[in-house]
C-alpha positions as CSV (number, residue, x, y, z in Angstrom):
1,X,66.3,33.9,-16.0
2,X,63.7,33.1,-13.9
3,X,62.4,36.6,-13.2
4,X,62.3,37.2,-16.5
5,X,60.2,34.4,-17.1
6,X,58.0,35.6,-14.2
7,X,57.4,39.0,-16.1
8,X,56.5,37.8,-19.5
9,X,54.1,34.9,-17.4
10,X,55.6,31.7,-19.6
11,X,57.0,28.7,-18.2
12,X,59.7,27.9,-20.8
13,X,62.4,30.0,-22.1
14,X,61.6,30.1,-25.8
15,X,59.8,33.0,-27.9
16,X,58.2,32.5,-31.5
17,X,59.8,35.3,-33.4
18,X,57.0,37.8,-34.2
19,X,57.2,36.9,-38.5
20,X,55.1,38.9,-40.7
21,X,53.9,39.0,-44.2
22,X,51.8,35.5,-43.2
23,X,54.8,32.7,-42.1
24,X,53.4,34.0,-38.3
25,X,49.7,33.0,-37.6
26,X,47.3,33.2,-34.5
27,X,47.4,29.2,-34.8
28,X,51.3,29.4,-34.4
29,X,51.6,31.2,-31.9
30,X,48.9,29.8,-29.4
31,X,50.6,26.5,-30.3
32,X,53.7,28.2,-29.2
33,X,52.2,29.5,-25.6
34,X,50.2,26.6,-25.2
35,X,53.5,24.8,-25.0
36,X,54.8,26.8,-22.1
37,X,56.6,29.2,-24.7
38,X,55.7,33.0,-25.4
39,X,53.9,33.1,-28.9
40,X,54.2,36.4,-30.9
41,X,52.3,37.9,-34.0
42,X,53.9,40.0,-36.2
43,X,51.6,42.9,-37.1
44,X,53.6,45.4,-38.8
45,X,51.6,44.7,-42.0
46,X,48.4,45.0,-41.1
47,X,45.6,47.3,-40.3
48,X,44.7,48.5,-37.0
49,X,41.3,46.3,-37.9
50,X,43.4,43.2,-38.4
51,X,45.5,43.9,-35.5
52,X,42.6,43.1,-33.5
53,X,41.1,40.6,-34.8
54,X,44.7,38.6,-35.1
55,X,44.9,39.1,-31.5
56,X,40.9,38.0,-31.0
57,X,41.9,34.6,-33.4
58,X,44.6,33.9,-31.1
59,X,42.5,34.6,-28.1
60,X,40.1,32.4,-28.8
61,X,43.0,29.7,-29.3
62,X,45.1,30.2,-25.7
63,X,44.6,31.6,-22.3
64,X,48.4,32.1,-22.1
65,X,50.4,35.2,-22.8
66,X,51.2,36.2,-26.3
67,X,53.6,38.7,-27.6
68,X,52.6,41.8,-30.4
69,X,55.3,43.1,-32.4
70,X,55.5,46.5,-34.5
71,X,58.2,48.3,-36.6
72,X,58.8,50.9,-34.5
73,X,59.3,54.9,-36.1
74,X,58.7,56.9,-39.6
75,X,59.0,55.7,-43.4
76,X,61.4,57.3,-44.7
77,X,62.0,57.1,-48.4
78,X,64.1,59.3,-50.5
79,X,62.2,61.0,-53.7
80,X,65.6,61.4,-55.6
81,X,65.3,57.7,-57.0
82,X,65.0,56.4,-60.9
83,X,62.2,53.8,-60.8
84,X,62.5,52.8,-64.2
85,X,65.1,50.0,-64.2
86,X,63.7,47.8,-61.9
87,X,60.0,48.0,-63.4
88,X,61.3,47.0,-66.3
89,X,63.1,43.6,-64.4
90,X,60.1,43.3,-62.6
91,X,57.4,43.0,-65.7
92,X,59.5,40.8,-67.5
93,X,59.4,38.6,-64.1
94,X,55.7,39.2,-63.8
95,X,55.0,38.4,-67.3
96,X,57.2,34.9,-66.7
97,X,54.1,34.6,-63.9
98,X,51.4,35.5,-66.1
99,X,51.2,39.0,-64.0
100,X,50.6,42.3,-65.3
101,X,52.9,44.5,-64.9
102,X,53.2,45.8,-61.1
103,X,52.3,50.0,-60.9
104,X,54.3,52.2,-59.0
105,X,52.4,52.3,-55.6
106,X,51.2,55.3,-53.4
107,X,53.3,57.2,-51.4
108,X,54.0,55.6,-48.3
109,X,53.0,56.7,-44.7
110,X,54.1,56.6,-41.2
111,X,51.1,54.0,-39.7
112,X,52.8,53.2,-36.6
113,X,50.6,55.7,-34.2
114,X,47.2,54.1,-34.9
115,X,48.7,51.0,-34.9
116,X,50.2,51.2,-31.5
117,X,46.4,52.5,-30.6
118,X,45.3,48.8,-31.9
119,X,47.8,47.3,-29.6
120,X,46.8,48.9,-26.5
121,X,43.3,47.9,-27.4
122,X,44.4,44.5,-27.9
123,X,46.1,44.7,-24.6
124,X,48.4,41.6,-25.6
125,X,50.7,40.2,-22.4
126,X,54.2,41.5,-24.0
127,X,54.5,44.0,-27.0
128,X,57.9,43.6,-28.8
129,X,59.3,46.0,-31.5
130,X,62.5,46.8,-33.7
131,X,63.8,49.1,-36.2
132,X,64.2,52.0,-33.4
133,X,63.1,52.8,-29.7
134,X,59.9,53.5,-28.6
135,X,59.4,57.3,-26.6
136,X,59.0,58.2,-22.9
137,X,55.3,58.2,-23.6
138,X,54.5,55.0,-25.4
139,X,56.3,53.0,-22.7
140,X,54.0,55.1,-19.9
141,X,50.9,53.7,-22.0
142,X,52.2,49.8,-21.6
143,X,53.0,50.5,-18.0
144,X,49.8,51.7,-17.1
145,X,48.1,48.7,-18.8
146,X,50.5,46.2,-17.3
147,X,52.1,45.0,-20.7
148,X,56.5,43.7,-20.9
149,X,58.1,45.3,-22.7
150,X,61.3,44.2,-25.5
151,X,62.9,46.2,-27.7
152,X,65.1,44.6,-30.1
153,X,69.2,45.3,-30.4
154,X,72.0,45.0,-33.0
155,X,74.5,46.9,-31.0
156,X,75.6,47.2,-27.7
157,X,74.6,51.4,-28.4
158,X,71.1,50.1,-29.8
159,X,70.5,48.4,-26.4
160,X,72.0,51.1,-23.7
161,X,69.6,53.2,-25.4
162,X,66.5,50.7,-25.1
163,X,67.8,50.0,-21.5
164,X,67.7,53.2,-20.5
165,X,64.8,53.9,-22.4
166,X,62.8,51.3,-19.5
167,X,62.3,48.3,-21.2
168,X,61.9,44.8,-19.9
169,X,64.4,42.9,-21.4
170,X,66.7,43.0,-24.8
171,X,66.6,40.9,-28.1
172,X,69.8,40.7,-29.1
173,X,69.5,40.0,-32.7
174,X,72.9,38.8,-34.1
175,X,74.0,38.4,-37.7
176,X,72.9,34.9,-37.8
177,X,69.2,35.9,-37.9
178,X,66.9,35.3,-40.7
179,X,64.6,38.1,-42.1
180,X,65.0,41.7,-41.3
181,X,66.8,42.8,-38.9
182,X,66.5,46.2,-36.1
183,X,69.4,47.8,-36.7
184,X,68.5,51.6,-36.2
185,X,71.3,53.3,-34.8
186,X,73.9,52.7,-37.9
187,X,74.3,51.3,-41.2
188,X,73.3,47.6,-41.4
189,X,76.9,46.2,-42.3
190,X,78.7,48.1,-39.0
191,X,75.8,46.1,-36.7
192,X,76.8,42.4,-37.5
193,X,77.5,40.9,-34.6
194,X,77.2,37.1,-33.8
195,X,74.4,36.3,-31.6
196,X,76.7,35.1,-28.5
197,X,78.9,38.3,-28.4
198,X,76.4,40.5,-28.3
199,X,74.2,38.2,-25.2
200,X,77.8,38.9,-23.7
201,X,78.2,42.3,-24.0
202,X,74.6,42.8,-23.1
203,X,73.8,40.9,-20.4
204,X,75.6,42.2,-17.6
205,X,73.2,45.4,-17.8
206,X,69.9,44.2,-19.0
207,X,68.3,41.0,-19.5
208,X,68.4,39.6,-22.7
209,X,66.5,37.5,-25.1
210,X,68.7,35.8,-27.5
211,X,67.8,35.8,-31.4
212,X,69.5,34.2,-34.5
213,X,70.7,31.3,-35.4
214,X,68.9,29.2,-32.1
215,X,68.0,25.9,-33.7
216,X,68.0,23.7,-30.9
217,X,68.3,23.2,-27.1
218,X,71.9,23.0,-27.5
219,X,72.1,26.1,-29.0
220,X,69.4,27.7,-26.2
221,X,71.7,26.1,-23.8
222,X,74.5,27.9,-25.6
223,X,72.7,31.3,-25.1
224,X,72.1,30.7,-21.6
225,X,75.9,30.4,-20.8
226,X,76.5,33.6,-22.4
227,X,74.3,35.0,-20.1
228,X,70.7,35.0,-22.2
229,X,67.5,35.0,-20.1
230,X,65.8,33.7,-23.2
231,X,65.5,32.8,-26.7
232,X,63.4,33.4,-29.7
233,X,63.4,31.1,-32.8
234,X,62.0,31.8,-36.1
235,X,63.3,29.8,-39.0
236,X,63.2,26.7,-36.0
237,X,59.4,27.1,-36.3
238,X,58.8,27.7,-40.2
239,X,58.0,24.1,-41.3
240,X,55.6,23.4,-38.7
241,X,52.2,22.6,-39.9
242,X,51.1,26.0,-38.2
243,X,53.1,28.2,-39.6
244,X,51.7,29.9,-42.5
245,X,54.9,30.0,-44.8
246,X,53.4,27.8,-48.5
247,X,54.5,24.8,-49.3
248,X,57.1,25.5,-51.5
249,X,58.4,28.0,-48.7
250,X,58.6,24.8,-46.3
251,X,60.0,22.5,-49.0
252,X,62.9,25.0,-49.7
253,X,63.7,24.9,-45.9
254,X,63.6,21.2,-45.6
255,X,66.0,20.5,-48.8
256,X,68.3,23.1,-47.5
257,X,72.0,21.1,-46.6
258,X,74.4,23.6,-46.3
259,X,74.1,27.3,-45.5
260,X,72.7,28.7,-48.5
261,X,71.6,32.2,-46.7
262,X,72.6,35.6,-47.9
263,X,71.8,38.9,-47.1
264,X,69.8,40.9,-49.8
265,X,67.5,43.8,-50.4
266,X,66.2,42.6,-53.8
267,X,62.5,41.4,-51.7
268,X,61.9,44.2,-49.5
269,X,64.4,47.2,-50.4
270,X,66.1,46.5,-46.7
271,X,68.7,44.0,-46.1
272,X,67.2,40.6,-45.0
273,X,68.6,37.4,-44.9
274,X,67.3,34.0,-46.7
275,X,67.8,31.3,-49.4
276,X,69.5,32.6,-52.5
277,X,67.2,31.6,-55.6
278,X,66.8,32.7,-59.1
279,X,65.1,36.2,-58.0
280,X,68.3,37.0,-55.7
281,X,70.1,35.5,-58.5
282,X,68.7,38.0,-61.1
283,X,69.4,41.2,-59.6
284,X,73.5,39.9,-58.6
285,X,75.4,43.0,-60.0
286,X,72.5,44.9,-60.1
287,X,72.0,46.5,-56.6
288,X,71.9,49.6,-57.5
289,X,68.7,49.7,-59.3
290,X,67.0,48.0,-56.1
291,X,64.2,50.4,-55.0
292,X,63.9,51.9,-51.0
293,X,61.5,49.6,-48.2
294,X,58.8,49.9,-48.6
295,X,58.6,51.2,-52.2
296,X,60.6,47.5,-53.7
297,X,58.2,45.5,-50.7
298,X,55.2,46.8,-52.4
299,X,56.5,46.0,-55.9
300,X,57.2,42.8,-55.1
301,X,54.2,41.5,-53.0
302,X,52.0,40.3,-56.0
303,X,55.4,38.6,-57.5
304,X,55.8,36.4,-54.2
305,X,52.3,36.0,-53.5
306,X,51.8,34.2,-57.2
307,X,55.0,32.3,-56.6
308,X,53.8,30.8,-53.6
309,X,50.3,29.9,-55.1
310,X,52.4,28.5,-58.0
311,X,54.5,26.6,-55.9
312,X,57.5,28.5,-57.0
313,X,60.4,29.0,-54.9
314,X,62.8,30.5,-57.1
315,X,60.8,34.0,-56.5
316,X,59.7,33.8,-53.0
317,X,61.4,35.8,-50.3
318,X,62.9,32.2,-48.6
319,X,63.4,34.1,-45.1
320,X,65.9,32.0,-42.8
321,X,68.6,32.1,-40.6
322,X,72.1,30.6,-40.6
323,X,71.2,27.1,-39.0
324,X,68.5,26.6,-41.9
325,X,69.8,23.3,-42.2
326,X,68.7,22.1,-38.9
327,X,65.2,22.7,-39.8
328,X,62.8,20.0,-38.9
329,X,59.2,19.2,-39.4
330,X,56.8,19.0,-36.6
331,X,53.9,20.6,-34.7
332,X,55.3,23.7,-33.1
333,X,54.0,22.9,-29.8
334,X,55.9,19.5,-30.1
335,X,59.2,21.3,-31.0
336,X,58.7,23.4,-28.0
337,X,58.7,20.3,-25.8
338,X,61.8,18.6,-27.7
339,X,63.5,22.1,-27.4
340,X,63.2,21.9,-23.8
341,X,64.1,18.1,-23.4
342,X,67.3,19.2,-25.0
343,X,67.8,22.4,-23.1
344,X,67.5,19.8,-20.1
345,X,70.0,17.5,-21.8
346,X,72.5,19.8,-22.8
């Protein structure tokens, strides 16, 4: 554990998930490595221009380490698909927001390569990335610049192949995690595997950051005995007044008392987990119709950004983890400290 720590230059054993799509802030995460944690930014969505400038925000916030995260590899998106029955579910929800209806966006494109450009730029601490393994060449370019590496596993395969690809360490992202997960290697439903088997099976040939489900110390504690290194929270984080999730985001979270978390595709067009509501609701039955990631992400952007500025749950993409219910309210650098009294507890 401890040499692990050494590498990624934090005190603590607990990493912000990288969150994209505005819940993860440069305020969040220098709250995070101010606290002896490592904080991460999730840049996936953003220019190579905002890449920097997050990274300059949180700069200007902490002289600690802080992590980058991309989605690693190509869009892919099959042109054999009928659009047709989902634009029409999606103006009669965007007319219910007093939307126009959304138009079929551009063609995607692979961004990854000037976005990986940004992050050397940036020279962040620790870059962190999922949905596939980076090559022989983009790990030479963060060794010569002195950046950690983690690439993020579903599967035991997933993470012989970042081992001996020369990362730093694994995340071992279970079933219990909220958002997207990195599967890349198979389908989505052969690669759920609880957080704690797969720190087991991992462990004894890399080191490992554990991800999903980690509410607590007792459950970082948990991790630890299994063999983890480290852990990285998400949801744990979410209500904290620096996160960027909206208020009705936080709200939803906070009334949550039993494990109301599903996986669906109906937000993003890629399995995710989160809060069922009346959008996840809607299209029950109806899979078929949902369009590919990122074609159904950019469809539904405008739908969850006006739900969030209407104080609308029911049509927000309510990202969380199995644990949700645990959720509690307080500055994130706070929760680090009471995560690490009860690490010491446990």
């Amino acid at each position: 554990m401890l040499e692990l720590l050494k590498r990624l230059g934090i005190e603590h054993p607990v990493i912000l998930s990288p969150m994209g799509g505005g819940s993860g802030t440069p305020e969040l995460a220098a709250a995070v490595s101010n606290a002896g944690g490592l904080g991460s930014l999730g840049v996936a969505y953003l220019t190579p221009e905002q890449i920097i400038e997050s990274v300059r925000q949180t700069r200007a916030l902490t002289n600690r380490p802080i992590n980058v995260n991309l989605f690693v590899g190509g869009v892919v998106v099959p042109s054999n698909f009928d659009s047709a029955p989902m634009l029409s579910i999606l103006s009669e929800v965007y007319a219910s927001l007093g939307l126009a209806a959304p138009p079929m966006p551009p063609q995607p494109r692979d961004t990854f390569a000037e976005q990986f450009e940004a992050v050397l730029e940036a020279r962040p601490e620790v870059f962190s990335f999922t949905f596939g393994a980076l090559d022989s060449l983009a790990i030479s370019k963060l060794r010569s610049r002195g950046i950690a590496i983690l690439g993020t596993a579903t599967t035991v395969e997933e993470a012989e192949l970042l081992a001996e690809s020369g990362v730093d360490a694994i995340v071992a992202q279970g079933a219990e995690a909220g958002a997207h997960r990195g599967t890349f290697s198979v389908p989505f439903d052969a690669a759920m595997f609880p957080t704690s088997q797969l720190v087991r099976q991992i462990a004894p040939f890399a080191p490992v950051i554990a991800s999903g489900g980690i509410m607590d110390g007792r459950d970082i504690r948990r991790m630890m005995d299994n063999g983890a290194s480290a852990t990285q929270l998400g949801t744990a984080f979410l209500p904290s007044p620096e996160s960027g999730a909206s208020l009705a985001y936080k709200r939803a979270l906070l009334a949550t008392k039993t494990d109301t978390t599903v996986i669906t595709r109906v937000f993003s067009g890629r399995p995710a987990r989160g809060l069922r509501n009346e959008f996840i609701a809607r299209l029950e039955g109806r899979e078929d119709v949902i369009l590919p990631y990122p074609i159904q992400n950019a469809l539904t952007r405008a739908m969850r950004t006006a739900a969030a500025q209407l104080g609308n749950a029911g049509f927000l993409s309510l990202w969380a983890g199995q644990g949700v219910t645990r959720c509690r309210t307080m500055p994130a650098g706070e929760l680090v400290k009471q995560l690490v009294a009860e690490l010491a507890s446990s």
